[in-house]
Backbone bond lengths (Angstrom), bond angles and torsions (degrees), N, CA, C in turn:
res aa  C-N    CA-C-N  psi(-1)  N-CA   C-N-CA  omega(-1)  CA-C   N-CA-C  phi
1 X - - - 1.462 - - 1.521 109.69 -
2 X 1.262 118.01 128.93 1.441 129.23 160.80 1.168 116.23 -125.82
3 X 1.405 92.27 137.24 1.639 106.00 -175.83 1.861 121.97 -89.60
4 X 0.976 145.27 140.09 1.001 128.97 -167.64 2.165 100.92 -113.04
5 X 1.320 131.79 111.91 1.058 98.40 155.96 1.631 121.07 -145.09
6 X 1.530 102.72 179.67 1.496 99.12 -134.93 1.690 85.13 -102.68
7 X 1.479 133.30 151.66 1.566 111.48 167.75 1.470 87.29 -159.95
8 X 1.393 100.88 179.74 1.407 129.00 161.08 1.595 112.51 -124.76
9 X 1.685 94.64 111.80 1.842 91.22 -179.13 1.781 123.03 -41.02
10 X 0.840 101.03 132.20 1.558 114.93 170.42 1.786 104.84 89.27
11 X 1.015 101.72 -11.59 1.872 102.08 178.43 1.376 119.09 -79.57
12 X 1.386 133.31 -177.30 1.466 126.81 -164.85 1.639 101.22 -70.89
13 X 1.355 118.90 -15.02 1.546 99.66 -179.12 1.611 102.19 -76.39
14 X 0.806 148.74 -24.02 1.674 145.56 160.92 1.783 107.09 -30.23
15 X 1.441 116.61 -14.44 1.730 116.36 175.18 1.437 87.42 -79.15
16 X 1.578 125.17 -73.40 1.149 121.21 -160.87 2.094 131.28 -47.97
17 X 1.844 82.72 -37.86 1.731 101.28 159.16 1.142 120.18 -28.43
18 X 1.732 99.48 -70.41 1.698 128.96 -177.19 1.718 97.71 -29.51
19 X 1.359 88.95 -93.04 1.884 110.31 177.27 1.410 118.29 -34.22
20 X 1.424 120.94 -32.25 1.847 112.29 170.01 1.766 99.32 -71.18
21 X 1.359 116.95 -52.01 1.641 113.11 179.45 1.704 107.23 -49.80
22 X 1.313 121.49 -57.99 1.682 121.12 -168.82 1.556 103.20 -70.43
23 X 1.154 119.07 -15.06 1.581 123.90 -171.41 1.964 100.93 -76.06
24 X 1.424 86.02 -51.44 1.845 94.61 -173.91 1.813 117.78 94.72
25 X 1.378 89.81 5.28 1.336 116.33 -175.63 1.657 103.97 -65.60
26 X 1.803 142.09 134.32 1.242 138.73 172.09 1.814 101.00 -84.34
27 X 1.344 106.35 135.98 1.089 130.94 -173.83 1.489 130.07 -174.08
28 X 1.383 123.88 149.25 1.456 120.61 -175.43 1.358 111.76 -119.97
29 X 1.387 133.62 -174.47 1.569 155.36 -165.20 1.454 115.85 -132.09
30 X 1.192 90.49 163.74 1.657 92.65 -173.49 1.663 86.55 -172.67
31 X 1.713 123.62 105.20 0.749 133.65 167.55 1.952 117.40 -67.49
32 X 1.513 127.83 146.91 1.394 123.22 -178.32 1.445 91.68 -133.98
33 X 1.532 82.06 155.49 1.522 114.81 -174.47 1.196 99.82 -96.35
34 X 1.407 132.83 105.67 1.736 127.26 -154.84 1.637 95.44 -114.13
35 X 1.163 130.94 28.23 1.610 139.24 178.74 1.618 92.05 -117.78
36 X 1.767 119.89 -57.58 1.442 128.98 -156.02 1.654 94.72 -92.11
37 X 1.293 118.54 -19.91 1.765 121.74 -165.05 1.621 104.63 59.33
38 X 1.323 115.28 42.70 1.652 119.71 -154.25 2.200 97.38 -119.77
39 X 0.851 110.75 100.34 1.771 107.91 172.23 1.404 98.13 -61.70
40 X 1.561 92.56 149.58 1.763 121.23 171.31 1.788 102.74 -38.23
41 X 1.268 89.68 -39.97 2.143 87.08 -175.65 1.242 97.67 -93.99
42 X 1.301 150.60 10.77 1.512 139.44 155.29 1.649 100.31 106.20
43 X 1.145 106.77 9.89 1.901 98.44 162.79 1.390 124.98 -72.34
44 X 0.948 80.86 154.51 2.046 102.77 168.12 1.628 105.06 -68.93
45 X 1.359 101.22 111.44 1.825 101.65 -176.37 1.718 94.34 -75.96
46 X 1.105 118.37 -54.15 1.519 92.14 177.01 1.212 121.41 -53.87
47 X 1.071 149.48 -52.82 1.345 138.34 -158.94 1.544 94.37 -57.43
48 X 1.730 132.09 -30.38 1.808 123.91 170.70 1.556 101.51 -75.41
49 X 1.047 139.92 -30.21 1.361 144.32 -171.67 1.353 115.52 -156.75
50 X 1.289 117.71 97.97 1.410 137.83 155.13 1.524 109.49 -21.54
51 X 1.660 133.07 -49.32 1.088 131.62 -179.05 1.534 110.75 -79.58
52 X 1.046 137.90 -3.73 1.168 138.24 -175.60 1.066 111.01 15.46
53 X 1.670 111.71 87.35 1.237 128.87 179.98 1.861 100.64 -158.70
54 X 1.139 116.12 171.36 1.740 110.12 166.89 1.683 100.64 -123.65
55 X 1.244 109.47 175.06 1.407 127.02 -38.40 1.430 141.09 -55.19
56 X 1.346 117.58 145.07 1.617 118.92 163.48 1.537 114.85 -140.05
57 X 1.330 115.13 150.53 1.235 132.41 -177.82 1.393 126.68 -125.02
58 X 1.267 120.90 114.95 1.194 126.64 -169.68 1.871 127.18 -78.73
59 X 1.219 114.46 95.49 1.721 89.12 -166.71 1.548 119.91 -99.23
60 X 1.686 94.61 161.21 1.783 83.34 -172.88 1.776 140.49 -5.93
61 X 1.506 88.35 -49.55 1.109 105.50 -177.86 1.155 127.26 -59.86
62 X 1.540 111.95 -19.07 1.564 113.89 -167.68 1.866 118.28 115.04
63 X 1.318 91.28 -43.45 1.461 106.03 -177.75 2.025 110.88 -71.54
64 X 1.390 93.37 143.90 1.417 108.23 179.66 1.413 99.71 -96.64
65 X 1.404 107.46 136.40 1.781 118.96 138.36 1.635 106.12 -98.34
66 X 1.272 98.47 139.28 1.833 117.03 148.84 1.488 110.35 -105.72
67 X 1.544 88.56 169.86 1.659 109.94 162.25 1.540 112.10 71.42
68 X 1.370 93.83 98.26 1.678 101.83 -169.66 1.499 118.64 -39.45
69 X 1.054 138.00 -39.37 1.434 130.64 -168.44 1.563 110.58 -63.98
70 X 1.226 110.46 -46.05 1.678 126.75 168.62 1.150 113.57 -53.57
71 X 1.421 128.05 -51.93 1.304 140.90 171.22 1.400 129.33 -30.32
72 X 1.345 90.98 -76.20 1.664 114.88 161.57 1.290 129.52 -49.16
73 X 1.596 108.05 -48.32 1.648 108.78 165.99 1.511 100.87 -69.48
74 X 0.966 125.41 -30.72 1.949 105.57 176.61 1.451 99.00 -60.93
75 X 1.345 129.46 -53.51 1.516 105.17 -167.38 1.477 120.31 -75.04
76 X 1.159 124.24 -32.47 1.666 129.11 135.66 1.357 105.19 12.08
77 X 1.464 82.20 -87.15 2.027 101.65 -172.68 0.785 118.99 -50.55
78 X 1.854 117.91 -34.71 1.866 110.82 164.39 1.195 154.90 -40.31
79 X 1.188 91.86 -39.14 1.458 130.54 -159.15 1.721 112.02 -130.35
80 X 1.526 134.91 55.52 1.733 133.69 -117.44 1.570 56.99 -105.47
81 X 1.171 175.37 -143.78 1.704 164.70 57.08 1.562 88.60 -179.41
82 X 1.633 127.85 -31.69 1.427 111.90 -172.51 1.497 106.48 -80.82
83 X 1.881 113.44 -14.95 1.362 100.96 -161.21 1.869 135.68 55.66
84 X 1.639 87.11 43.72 1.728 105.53 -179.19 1.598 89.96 -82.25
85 X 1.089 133.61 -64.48 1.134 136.05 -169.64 1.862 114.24 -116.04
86 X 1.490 96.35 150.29 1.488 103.84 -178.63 1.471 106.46 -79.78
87 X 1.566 123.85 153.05 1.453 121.36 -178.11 1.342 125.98 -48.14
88 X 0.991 115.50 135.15 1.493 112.48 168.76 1.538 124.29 -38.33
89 X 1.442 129.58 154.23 1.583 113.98 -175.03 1.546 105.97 78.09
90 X 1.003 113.73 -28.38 1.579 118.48 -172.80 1.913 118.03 -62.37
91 X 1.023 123.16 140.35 1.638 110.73 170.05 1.580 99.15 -71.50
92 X 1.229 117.35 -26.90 1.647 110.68 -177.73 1.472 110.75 -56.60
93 X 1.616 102.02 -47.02 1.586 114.87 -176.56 1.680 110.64 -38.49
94 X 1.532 102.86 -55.08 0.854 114.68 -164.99 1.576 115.19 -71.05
95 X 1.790 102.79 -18.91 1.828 94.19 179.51 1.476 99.12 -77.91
96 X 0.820 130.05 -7.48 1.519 139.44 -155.83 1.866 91.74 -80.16
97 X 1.489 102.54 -71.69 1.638 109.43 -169.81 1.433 110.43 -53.62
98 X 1.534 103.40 -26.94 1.684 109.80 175.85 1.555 118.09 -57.76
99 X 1.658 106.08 -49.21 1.473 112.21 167.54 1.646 131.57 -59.37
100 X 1.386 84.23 -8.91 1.786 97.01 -159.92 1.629 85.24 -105.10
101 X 1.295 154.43 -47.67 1.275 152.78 175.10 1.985 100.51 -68.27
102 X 1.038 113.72 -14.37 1.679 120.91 174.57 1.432 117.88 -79.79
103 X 1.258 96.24 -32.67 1.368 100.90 -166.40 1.494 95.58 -98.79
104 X 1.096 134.50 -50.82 2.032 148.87 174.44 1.224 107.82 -50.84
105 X 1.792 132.82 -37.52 1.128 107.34 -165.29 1.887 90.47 -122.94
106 X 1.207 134.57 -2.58 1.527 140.40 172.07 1.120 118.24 -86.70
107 X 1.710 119.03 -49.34 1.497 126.58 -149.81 1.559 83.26 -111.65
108 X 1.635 96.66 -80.03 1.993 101.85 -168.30 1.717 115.63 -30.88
109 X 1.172 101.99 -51.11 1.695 106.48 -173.48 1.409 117.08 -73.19
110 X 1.627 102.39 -37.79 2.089 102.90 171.10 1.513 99.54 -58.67
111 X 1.439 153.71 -17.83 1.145 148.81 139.51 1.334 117.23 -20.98
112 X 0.476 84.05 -92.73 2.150 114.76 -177.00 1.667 102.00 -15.51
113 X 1.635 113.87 -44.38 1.682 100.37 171.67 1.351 119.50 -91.31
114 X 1.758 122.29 33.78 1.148 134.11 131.02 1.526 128.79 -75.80
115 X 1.033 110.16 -48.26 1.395 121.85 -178.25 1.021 111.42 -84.38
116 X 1.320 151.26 5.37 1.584 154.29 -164.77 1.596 92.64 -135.19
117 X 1.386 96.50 103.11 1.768 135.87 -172.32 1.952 98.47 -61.69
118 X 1.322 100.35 -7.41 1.907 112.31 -160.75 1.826 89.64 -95.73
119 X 1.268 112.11 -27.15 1.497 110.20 -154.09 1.789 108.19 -58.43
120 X 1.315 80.44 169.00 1.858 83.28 177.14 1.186 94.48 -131.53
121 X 1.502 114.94 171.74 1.489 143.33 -144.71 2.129 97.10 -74.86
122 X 1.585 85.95 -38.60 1.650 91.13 -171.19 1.729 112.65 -61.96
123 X 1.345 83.83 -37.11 1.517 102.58 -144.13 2.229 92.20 -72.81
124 X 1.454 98.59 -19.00 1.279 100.47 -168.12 1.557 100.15 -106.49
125 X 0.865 123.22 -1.68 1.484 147.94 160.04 1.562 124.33 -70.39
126 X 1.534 88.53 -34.19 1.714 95.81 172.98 1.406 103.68 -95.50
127 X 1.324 129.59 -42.22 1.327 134.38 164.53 1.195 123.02 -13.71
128 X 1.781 104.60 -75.26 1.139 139.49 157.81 1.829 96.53 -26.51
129 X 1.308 137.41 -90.47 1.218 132.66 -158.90 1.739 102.77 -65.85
130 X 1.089 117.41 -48.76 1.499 85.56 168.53 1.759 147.26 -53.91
131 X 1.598 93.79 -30.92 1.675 94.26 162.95 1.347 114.54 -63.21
132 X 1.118 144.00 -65.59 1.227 156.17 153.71 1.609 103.46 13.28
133 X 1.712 104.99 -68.72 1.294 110.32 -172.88 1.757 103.44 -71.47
134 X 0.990 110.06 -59.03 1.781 119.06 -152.16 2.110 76.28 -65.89
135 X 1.217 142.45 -35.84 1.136 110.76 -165.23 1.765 111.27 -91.86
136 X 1.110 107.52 1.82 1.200 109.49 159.58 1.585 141.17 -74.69
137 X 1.659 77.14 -33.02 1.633 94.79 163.74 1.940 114.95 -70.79
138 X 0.972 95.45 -30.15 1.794 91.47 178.01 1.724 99.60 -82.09
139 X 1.301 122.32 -44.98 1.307 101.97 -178.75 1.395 131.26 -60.87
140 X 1.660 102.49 -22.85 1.543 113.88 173.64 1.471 116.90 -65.66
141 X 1.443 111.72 -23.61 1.455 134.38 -151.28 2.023 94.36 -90.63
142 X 1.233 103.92 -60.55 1.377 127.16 157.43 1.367 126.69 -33.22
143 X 1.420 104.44 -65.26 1.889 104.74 172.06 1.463 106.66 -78.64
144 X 1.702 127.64 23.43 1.458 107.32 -170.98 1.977 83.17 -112.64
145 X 1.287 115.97 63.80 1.234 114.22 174.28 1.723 127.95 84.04
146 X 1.553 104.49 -6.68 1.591 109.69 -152.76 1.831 78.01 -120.46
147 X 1.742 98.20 126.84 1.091 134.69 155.74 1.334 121.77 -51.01
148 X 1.676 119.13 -40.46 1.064 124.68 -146.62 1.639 95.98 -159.21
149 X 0.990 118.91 155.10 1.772 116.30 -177.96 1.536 114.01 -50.09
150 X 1.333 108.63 -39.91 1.481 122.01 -176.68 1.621 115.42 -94.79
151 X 1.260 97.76 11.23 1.443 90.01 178.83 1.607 110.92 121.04
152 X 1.434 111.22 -111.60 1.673 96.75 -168.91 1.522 100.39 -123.52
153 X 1.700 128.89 16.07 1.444 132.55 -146.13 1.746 81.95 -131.09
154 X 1.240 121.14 137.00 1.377 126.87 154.96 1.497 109.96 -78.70
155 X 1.102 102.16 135.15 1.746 125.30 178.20 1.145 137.11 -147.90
156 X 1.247 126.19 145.16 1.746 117.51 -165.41 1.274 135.74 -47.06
157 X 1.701 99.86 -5.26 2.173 100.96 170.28 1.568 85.68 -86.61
158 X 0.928 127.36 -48.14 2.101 119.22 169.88 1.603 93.97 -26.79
159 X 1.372 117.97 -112.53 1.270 124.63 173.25 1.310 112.64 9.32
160 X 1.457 125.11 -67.41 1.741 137.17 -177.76 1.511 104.90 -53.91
161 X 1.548 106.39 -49.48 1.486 111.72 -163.08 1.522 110.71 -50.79
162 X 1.748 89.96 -56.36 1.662 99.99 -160.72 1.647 106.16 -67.66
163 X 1.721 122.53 -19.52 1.256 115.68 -176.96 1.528 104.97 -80.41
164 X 1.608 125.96 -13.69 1.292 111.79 171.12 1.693 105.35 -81.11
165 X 1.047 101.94 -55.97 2.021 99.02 -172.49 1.659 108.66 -57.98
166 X 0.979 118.69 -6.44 1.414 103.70 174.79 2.102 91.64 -86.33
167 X 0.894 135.49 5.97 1.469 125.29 169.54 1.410 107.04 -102.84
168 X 1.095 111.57 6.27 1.928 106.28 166.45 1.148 121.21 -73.36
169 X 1.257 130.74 -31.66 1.422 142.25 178.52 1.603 93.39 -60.12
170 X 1.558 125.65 -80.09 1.135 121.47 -166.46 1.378 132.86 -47.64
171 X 1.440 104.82 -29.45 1.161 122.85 159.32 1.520 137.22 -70.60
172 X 1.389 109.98 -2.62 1.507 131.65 176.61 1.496 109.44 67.42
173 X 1.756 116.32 26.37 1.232 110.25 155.45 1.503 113.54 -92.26
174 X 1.770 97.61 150.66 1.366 105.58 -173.13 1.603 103.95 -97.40
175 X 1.959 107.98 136.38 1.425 70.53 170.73 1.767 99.45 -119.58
176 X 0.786 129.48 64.87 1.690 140.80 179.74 1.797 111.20 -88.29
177 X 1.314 117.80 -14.31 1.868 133.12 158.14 1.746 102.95 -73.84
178 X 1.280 120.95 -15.44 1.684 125.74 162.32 0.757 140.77 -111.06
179 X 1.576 129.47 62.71 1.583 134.68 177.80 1.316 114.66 -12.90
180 X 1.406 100.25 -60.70 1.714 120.88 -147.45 1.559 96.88 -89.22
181 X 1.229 125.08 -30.49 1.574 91.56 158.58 1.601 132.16 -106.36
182 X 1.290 95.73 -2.72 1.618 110.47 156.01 1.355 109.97 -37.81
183 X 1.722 114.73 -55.93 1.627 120.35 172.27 1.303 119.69 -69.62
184 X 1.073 110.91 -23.90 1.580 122.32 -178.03 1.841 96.77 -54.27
185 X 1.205 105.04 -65.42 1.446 124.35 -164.10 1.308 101.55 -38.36
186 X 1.613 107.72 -65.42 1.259 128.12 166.89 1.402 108.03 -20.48
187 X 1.287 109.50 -89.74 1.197 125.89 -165.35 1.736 116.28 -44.60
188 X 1.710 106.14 -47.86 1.411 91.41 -179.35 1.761 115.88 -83.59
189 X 1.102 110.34 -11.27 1.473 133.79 163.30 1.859 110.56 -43.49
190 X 0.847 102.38 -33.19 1.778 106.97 -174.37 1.524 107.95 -127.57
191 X 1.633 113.30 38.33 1.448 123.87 137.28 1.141 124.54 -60.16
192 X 0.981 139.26 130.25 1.748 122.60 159.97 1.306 115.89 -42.67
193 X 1.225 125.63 -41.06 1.817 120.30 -159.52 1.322 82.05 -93.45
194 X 1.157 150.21 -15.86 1.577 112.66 171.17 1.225 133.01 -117.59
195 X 1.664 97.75 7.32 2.014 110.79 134.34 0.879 105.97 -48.98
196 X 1.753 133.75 -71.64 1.363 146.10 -166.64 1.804 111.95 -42.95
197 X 1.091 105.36 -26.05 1.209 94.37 -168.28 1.685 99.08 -121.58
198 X 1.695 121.72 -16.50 1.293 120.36 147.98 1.868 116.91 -40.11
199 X 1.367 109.18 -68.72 1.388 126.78 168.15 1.313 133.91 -53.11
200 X 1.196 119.77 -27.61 1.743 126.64 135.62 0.960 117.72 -40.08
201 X 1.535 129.34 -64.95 1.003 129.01 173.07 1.532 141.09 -50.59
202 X 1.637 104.55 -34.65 1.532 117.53 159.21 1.633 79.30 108.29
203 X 1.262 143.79 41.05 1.454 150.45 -162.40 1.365 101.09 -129.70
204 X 1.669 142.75 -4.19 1.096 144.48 -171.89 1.590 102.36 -145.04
């Protein structure tokens, strides 16, 4: 099995990156031109993804997944021996998708009225106060003994997390009001698989 997936260095597909490196899973890249919708080999990104957006993953079969949270738990499931994700059926499973819809529709998206050249002052103003809150809640969550979102095991809302907080800097959020994921960063930062997939990227 080879996995095929498609990203733009430093963008939210860098979660899914993470998780093919910690998975151990064989697979390749294919960087997109998300201004031209143009692949590294000169394709039409829509004609691979209708949404022309990243991430996507191509599997043996032919068939695409989108949308990082899905993504990631598929390679999870690949690879059940890395312990990216807790079993299916599981209440763990389920804290897991909780973190992964926490982080996509709280953290990932309060992004977005940085990077959207259209935004207005308010709109990034409110942004601004929602990270604030929702990242306080993970740091509280963090210094209450847990290494890792789930406890003491790295797992693919990890992976998600650290690819959103590494966009605070650029964005001129500070995060020095968060010990605990200041270390977090740290900490999942000096994995091997997500050097490996930092350094793929040309990000290290």
């Amino acid at each position: 099995m080879t996995l095929k997936l498609f990203l733009k260095p430093g963008a939210c597909s860098l979660s899914p990156h993470i998780a093919l490196e910690e998975a151990g899973l064989p697979y390749e890249t294919e960087s997109v031109d998300l201004a031209k919708k143009v692949t590294a080999t000169g394709g039409n990104y829509f004609d691979i993804n209708p949404k022309g957006y990243v991430p996507a993953l191509r599997l043996d079969s032919g068939e695409l997944l989108t949308e990082g949270p899905a993504i990631v738990q598929y390679i999870a499931d690949q690879a059940p021996a890395s312990q990216l994700a807790p079993a299916n059926g599981t209440i763990e499973r389920y804290r897991l998708q909780g973190w992964l819809n926490y982080i996509g529709t709280e953290l990932h998206k309060s992004c977005s009225a940085f990077f959207n050249p259209m935004s207005r002052d308010d709109w990034k103003a409110a942004a601004r106060a929602n990270l604030e809150r929702r990242l306080r809640h993970v740091d509280d969550h963090l210094g209450a003994g847990n290494a890792y979102l789930l406890g003491e095991g790295f797992s693919v809302a990890d992976g998600y997390l650290f690819t959103v907080l590494r966009w605070m800097a650029p964005i001129g959020f500070d995060l020095a009001p968060y010990p605990q994921i200041q270390a977090f960063q740290a900490r999942v930062g000096a994995r091997p698989a997500v050097q490996a997939a930092l350094k793929a990227e040309g990000l290290a």
